[in-house]
C-alpha positions as CSV (number, residue, x, y, z in Angstrom):
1,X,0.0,0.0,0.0
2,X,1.4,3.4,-1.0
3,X,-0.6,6.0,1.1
4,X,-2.6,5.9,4.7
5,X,-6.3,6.3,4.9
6,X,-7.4,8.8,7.1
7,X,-10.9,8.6,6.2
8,X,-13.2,6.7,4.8
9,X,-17.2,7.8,4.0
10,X,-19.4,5.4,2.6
11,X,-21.4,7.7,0.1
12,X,-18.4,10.2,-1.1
13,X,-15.2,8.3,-0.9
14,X,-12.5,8.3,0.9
15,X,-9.4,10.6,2.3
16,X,-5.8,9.7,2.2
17,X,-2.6,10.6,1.6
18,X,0.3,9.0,0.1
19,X,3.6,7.6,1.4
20,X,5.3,10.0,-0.5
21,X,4.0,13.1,1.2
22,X,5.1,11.9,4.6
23,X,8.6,11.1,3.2
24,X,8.6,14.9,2.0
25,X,7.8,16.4,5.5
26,X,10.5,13.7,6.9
27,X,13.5,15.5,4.7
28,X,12.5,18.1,5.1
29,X,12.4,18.2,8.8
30,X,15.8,16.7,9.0
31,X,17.5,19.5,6.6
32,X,16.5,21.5,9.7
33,X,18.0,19.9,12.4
34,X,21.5,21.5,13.4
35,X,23.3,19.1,14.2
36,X,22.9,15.8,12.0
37,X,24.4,15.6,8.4
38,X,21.8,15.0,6.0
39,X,22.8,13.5,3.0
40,X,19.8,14.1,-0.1
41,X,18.2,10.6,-1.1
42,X,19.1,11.2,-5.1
43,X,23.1,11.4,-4.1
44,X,23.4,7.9,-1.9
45,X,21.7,5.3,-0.2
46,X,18.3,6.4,1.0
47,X,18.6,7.9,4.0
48,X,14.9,7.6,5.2
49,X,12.4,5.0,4.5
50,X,8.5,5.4,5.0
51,X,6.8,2.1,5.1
52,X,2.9,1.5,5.0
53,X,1.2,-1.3,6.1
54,X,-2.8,-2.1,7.5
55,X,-2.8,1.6,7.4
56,X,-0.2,1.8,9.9
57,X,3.0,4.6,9.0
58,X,6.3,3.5,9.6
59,X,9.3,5.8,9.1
60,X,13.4,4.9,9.5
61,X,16.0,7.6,9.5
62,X,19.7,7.6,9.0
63,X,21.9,9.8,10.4
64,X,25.3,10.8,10.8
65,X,25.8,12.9,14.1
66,X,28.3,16.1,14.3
67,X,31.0,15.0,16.6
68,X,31.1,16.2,19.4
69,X,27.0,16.5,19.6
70,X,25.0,14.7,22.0
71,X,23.9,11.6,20.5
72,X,21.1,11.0,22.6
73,X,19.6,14.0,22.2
74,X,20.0,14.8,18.8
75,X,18.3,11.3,18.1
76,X,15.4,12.7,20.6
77,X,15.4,15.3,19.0
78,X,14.9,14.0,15.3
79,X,12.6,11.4,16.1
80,X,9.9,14.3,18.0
81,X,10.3,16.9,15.4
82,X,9.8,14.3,12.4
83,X,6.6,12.9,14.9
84,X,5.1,16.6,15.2
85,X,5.5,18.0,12.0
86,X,3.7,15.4,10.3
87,X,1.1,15.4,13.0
88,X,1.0,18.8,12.9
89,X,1.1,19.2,8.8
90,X,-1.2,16.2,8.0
91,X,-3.1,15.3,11.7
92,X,-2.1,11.3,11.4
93,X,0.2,10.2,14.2
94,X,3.0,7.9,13.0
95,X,2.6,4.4,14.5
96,X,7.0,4.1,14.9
97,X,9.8,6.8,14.0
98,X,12.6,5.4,14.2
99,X,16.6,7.2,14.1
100,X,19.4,5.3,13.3
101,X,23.3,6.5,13.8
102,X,25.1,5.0,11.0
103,X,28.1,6.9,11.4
104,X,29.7,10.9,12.4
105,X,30.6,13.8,10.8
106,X,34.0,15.6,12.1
């Protein structure tokens, strides 16, 4: 399945929004973050993967951490600021967001 239902009406259809839109917000959340290195999908491995199944949203990050940065909390950080914006920017709650550290920047 490539997009969550949000809602679905009997007489006039239904409401939903594709995979690809919460990838979008993802990205562009990261690019935001001070101190992770973002590395654009088109020029590596993907760096973020969105996964949809029984209408549940999944989303994976990788990041590289700034040395010297608090790991921890820069993770925190990322996983809460990719949960709210696409609460906030679409009102469906992501069922897992998870941040993996596959490496650092010096």
């Amino acid at each position: 399945m490539d997009y969550v239902v949000l809602k679905k009406d009997a007489g006039s259809g239904m409401i939903a929004i594709s995979k690809s839109v919460f990838q979008a917000i993802a990205e562009i959340t990261m690019q935001d973050i001070e101190n992770i290195v973002h590395t654009p999908t088109s020029f590596s491995k993907k760096t973020l993967s969105v996964h949809v199944s029984d209408n549940q949203l999944k989303i994976e990050a990788d990041v590289r951490v700034k040395y010297g940065a608090n790991v921890s909390e820069t993770c925190g950080l990322v996983q809460s600021k990719i949960y709210e914006n696409i609460v906030f920017m679409t009102g469906y709650k992501p069922s897992d967001v998870r941040v993996n550290v596959t490496g650092f920047e010096i």
